[in-house]
C-alpha positions as CSV (number, residue, x, y, z in Angstrom):
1,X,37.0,-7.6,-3.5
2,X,35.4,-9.3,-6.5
3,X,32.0,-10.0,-4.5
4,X,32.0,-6.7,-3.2
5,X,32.5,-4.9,-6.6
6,X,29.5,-6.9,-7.8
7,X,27.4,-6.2,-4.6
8,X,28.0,-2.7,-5.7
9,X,26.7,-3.2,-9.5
10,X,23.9,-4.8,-8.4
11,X,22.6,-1.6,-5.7
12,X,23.5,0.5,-8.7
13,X,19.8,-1.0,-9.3
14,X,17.4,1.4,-7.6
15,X,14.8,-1.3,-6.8
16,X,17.6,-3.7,-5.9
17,X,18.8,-1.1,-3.4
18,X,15.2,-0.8,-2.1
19,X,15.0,-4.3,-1.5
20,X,18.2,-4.4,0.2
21,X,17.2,-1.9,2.5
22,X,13.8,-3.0,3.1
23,X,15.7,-7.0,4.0
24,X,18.1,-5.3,6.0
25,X,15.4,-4.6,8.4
26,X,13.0,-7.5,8.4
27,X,12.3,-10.6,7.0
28,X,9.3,-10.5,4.3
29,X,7.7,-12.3,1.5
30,X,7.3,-11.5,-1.9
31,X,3.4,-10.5,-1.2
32,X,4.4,-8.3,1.5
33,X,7.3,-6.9,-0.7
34,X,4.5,-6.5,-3.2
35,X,2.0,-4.6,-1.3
36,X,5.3,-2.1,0.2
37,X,6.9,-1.7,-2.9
38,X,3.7,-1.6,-5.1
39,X,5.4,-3.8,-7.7
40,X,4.7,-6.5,-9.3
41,X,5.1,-10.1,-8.3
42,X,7.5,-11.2,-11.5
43,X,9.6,-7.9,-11.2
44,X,10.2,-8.6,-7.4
45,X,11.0,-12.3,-8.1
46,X,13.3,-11.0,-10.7
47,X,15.6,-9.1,-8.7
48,X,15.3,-11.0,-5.7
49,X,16.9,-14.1,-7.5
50,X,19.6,-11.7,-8.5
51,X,20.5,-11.0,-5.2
52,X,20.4,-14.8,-3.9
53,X,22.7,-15.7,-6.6
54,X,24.9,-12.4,-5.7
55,X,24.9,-14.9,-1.9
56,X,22.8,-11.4,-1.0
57,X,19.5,-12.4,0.5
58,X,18.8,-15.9,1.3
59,X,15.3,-17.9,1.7
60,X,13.6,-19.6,3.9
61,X,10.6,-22.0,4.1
62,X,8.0,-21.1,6.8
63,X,4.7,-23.3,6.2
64,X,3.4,-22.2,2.8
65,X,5.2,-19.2,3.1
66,X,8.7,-18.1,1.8
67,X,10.8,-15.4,3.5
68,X,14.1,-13.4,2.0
69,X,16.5,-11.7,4.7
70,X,19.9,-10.2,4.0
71,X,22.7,-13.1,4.8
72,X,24.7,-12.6,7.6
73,X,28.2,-11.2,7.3
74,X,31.1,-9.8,9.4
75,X,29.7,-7.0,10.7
76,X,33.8,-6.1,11.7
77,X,35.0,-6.2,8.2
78,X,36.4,-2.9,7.3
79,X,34.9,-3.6,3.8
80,X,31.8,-4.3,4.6
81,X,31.0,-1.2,6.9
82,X,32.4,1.4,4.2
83,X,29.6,-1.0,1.6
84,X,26.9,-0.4,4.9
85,X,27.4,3.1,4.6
86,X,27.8,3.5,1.2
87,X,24.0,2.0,0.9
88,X,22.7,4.4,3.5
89,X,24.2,7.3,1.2
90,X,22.6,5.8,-1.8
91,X,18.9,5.5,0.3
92,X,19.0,8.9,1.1
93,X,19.0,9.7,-2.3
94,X,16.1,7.6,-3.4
95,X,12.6,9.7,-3.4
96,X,11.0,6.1,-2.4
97,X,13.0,5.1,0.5
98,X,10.7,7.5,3.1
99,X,7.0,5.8,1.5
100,X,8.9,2.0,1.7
101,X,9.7,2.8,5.6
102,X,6.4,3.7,6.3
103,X,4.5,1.7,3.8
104,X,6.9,-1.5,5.8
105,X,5.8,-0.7,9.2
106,X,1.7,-1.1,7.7
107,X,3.1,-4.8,6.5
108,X,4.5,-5.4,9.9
109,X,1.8,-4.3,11.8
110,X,-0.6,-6.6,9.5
111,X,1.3,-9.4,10.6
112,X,1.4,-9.1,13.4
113,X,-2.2,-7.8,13.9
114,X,-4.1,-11.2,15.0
115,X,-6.9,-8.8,16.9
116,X,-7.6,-7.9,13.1
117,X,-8.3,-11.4,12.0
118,X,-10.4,-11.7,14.8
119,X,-12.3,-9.0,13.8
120,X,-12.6,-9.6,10.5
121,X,-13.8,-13.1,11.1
122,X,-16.7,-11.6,13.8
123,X,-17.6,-8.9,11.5
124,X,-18.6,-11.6,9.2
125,X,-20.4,-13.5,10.9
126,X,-22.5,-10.6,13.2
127,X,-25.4,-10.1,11.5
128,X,-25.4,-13.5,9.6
129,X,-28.2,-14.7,11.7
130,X,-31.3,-12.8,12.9
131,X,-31.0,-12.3,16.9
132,X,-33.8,-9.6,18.3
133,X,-32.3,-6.2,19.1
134,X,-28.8,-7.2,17.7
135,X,-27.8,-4.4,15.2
136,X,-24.5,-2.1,14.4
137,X,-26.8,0.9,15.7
138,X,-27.6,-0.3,18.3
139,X,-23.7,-1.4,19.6
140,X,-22.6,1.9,18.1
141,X,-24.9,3.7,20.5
142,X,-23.7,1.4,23.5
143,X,-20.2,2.3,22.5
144,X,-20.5,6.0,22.2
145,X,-22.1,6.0,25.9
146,X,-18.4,4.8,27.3
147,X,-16.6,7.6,25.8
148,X,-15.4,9.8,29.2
149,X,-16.8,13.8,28.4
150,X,-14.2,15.2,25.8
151,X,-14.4,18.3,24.0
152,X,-15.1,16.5,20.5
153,X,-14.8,18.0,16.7
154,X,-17.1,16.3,13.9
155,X,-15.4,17.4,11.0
156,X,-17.2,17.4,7.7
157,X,-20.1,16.5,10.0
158,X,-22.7,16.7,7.0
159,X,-26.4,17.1,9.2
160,X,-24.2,15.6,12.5
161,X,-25.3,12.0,13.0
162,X,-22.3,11.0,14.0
163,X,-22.1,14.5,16.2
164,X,-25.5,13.9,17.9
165,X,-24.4,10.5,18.9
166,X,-21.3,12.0,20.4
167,X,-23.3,14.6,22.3
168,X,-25.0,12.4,24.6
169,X,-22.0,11.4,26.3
170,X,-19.3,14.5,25.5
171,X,-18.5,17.7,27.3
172,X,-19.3,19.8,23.8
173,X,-19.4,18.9,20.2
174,X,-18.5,20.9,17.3
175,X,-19.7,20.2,14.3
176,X,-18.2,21.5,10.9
177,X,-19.8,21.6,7.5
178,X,-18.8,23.7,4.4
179,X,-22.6,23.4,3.0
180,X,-24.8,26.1,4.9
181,X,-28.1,24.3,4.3
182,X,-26.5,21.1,6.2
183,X,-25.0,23.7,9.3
184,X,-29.0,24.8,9.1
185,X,-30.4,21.8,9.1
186,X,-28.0,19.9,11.9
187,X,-28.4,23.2,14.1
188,X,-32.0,22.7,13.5
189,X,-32.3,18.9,14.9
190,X,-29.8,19.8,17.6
191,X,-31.9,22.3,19.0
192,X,-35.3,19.7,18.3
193,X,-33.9,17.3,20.6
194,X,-32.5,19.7,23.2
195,X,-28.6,19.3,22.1
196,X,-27.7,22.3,24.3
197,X,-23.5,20.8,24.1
198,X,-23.9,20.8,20.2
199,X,-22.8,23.2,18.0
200,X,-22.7,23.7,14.3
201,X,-20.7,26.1,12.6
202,X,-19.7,26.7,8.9
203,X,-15.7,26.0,8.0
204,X,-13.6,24.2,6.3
205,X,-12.0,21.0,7.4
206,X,-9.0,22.4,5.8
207,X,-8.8,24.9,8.1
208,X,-11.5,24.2,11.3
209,X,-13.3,27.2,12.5
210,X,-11.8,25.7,16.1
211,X,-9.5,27.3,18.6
212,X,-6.1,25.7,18.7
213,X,-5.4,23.3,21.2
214,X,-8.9,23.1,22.5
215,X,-10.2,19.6,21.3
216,X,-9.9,16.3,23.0
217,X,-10.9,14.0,20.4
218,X,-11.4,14.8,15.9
219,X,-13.0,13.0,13.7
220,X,-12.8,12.8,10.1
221,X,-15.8,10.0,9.4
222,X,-16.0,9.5,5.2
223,X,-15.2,13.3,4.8
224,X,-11.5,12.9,3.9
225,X,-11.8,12.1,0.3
226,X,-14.3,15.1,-0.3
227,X,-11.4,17.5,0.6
228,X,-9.7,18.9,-2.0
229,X,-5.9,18.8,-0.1
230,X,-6.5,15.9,2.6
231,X,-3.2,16.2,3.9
232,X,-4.3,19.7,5.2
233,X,-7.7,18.8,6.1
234,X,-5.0,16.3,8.7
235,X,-3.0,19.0,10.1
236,X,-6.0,21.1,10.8
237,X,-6.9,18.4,13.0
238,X,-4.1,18.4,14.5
239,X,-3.9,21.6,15.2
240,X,-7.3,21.9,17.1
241,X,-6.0,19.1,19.4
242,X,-4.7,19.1,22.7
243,X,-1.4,17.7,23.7
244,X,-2.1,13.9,24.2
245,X,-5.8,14.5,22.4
246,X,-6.6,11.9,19.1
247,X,-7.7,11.9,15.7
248,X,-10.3,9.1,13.8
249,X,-10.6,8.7,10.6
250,X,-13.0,6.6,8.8
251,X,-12.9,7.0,4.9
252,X,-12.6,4.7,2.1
253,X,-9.8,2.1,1.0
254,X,-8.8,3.1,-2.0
255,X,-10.7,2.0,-4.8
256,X,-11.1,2.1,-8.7
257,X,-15.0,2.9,-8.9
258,X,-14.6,6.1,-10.6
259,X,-18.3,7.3,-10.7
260,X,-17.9,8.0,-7.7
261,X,-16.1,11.5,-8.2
262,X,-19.9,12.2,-10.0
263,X,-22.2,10.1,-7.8
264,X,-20.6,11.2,-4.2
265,X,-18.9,14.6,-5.3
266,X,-15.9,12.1,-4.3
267,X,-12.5,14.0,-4.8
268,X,-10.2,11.2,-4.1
269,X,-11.0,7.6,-4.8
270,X,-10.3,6.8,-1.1
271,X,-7.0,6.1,0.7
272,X,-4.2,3.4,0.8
273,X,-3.3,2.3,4.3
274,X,0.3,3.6,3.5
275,X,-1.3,6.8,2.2
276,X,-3.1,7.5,5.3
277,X,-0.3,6.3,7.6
278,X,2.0,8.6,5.9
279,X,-0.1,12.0,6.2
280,X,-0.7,11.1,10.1
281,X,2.4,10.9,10.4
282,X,4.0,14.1,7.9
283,X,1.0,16.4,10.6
284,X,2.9,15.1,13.4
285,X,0.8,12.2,14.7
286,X,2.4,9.8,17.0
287,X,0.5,6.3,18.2
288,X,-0.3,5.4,14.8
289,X,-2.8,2.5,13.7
290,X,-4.6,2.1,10.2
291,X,-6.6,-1.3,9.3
292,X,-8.9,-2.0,7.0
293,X,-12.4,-2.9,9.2
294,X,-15.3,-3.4,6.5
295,X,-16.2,-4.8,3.0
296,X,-19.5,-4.4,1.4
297,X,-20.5,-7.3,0.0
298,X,-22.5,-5.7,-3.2
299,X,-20.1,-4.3,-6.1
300,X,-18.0,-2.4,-6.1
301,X,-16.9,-3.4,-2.8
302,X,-16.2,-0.5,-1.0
303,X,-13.7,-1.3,2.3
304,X,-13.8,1.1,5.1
305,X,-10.4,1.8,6.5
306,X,-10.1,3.2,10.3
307,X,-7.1,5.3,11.2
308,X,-5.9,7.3,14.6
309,X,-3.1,9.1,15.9
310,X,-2.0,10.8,18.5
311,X,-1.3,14.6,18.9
């Protein structure tokens, strides 16, 4: 009775009951605890020692590595079931338990993500040397030509680049700007290059100037952190989508450069992976993925981070 009277002071602790929750799941180390918890690495340390002392969590060594998990106990104890669902009660009570599931499954997925390593590895090294012909254009343009003929929305498509790219290959593309003189001038350059599958029309991505249920395929490419409610601009999206149809976004990792509110008209200072995983999901979105795919290498660093779902 002793230990479990003080397993009970110690989750009277709300971070201690987070990390008991978060263990009771996986395995993790005090950097991933870090980046879910968005804590400090002393204040993690802290508490987990408490709980290893408590005979809690336990540790073990994996390479340079060091993992904490819940210890095992007697999952038929009377006791301990009424303490298991005594700490369910108390995490339905926290206002941090939903971000720490979601912001876990991001850790997990980084983990476990060795295609991303991969990546990063080849993104550093294409373009390192001068080969003729070899450019990001010119693979985004071969890429683009594989995309089956969707009914595709550009939102926040500025002049439509990224929309006249998409038209060579797609059934129709709408494109949607809030600024008239870029809806002019995209319509324009559609209509120079015979776009006839192109159209521009002035909206919101807030609220897309799209019938519901009629789009295959949405982007959102570096127009996310210009809206002013980004969480709507999400579920329009997903309500212009199809049953089955997906959403891209490419925006910014979050970031500290804060002239960038007057340089870019930036409203948000880009996105956390958690952040982004967690409006995807709030619209609805199933299939979810968010990584981190670019760093510039001249201050102040932005990182692009890609995210889809699926309606």
């Amino acid at each position: 009775m002793s230990s479990t009277l003080n397993f009970l002071r110690l989750l009277a602790d709300p971070t201690r009951l987070r990390l008991v929750l978060l263990l009771e799941q996986e395995e993790l180390s005090v950097a991933e605890l870090q980046d879910v918890m968005a804590m400090g690495q002393s204040r993690i340390s802290s508490h987990l020692a408490q709980l290893k002392r408590a005979g809690v969590v336990a540790d073990r060594r994996a390479g340079k590595n060091v993992y904490y998990g819940l210890t095992q106990t007697d999952t038929k104890d009377p006791t301990r079931v009424k303490v298991g669902e005594l700490t369910r009660t108390l995490a339905r009570e926290l206002p941090e338990t939903a971000r720490d599931r979601t912001a876990l499954r991001v850790a997990l997925r980084k983990r476990q993500d060795e295609a991303r390593a991969y990546f990063d590895e080849l993104a550093g090294k294409f373009g390192r040397s001068y080969v003729p012909g070899r450019s990001w254009q010119a693979l985004a343009h071969m890429l683009i030509t594989l995309l089956p003929p969707h009914n595709v929305a550009d939102l926040g498509a500025g002049e439509g680049t990224l929309s006249q790219l998409l038209a060579k290959t797609a059934k129709k593309v709408i494109a949607v700007d809030n600024a008239p003189k870029m809806v002019e001038f995209g319509a324009k350059l559609a209509a120079d290059h015979g776009f006839t599958n192109l159209e521009y029309r002035l909206g919101d991505i807030e609220d897309p100037p799209i019938e519901k249920g009629t789009i295959d395929l949405a982007f959102l490419s570096q127009a996310l952190h210009h809206a002013l409610r980004p969480a709507r601009a999400i579920e329009g999206a997903h309500r212009i989508l199809r049953k089955g149809g997906r959403l891209v976004v490419l925006d910014l990792l979050s970031h500290r450069f804060e002239r960038a509110r007057e340089l870019y008209a930036d409203h948000w200072l880009g996105f956390s992976e958690v952040e982004l995983h967690q409006m995807l999901e709030d619209a609805g979105f199933g299939k979810i993925e968010v990584t981190v795919v670019s760093r510039e290498k001249e201050s102040p660093h932005f990182q692009t981070v890609f995210a889809t779902g699926a309606k």
